[in-house]
C-alpha positions as CSV (number, residue, x, y, z in Angstrom):
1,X,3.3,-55.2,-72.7
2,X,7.1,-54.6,-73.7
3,X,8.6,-53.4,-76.6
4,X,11.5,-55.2,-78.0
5,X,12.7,-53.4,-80.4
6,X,13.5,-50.3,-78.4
7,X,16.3,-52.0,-77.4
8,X,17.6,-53.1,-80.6
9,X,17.2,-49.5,-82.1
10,X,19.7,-48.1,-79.0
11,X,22.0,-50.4,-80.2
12,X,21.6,-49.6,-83.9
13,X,21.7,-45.9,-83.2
14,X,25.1,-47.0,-80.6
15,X,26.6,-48.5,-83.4
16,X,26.1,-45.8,-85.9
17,X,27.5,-43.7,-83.7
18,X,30.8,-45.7,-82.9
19,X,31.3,-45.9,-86.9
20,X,30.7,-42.5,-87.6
21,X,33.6,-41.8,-85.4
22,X,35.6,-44.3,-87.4
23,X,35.0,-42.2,-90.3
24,X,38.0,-40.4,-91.9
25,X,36.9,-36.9,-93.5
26,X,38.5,-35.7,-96.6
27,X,40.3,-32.3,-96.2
28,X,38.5,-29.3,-97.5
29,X,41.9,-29.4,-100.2
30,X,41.1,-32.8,-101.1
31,X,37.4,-32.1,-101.6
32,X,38.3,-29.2,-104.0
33,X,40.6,-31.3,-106.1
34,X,38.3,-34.1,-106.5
35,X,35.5,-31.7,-107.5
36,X,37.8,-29.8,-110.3
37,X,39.3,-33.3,-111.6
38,X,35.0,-34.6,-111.8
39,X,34.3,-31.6,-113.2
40,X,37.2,-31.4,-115.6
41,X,36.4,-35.1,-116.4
42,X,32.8,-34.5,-117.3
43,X,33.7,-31.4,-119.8
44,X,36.2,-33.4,-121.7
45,X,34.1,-36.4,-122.1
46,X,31.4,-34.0,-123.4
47,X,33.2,-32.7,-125.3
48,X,34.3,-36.3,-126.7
49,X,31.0,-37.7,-127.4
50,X,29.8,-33.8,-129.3
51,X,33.2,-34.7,-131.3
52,X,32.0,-38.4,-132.1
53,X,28.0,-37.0,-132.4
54,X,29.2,-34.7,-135.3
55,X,31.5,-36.7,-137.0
56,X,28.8,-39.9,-137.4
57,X,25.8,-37.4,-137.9
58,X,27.9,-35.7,-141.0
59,X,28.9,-39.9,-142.6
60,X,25.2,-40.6,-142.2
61,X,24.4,-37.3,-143.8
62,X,27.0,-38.3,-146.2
63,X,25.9,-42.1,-146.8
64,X,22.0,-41.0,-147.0
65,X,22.9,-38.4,-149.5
């Protein structure tokens, strides 16, 4: 009785392996500046939609009133 997919699974993990090596790695600079810009992004946009939240909760305070 043979198994066929051992085989198959070499290859895969050969192949995985070959790609890997393809692979271009940011720099640990690059990583840090994409993390503070994300970061950066994510407080400003918060900051946006607390903006927007207040203003419409205060017109439908307004309106209701």
């Amino acid at each position: 009785m043979e198994i066929s997919w051992i085989p198959q699974f070499r290859q895969y993990v050969s192949d995985v392996r070959s790609e890997i090596r393809k692979v271009v790695w940011p720099t640990k600079k690059e990583t840090i500046t994409t993390t503070v810009v994300v970061f950066s992004m994510v407080v400003l946009m918060s900051l946006f939609l607390w903006l927007v939240d207040v203003i419409l909760s205060m017109l439908v305070h307004w309106i209701v009133r």
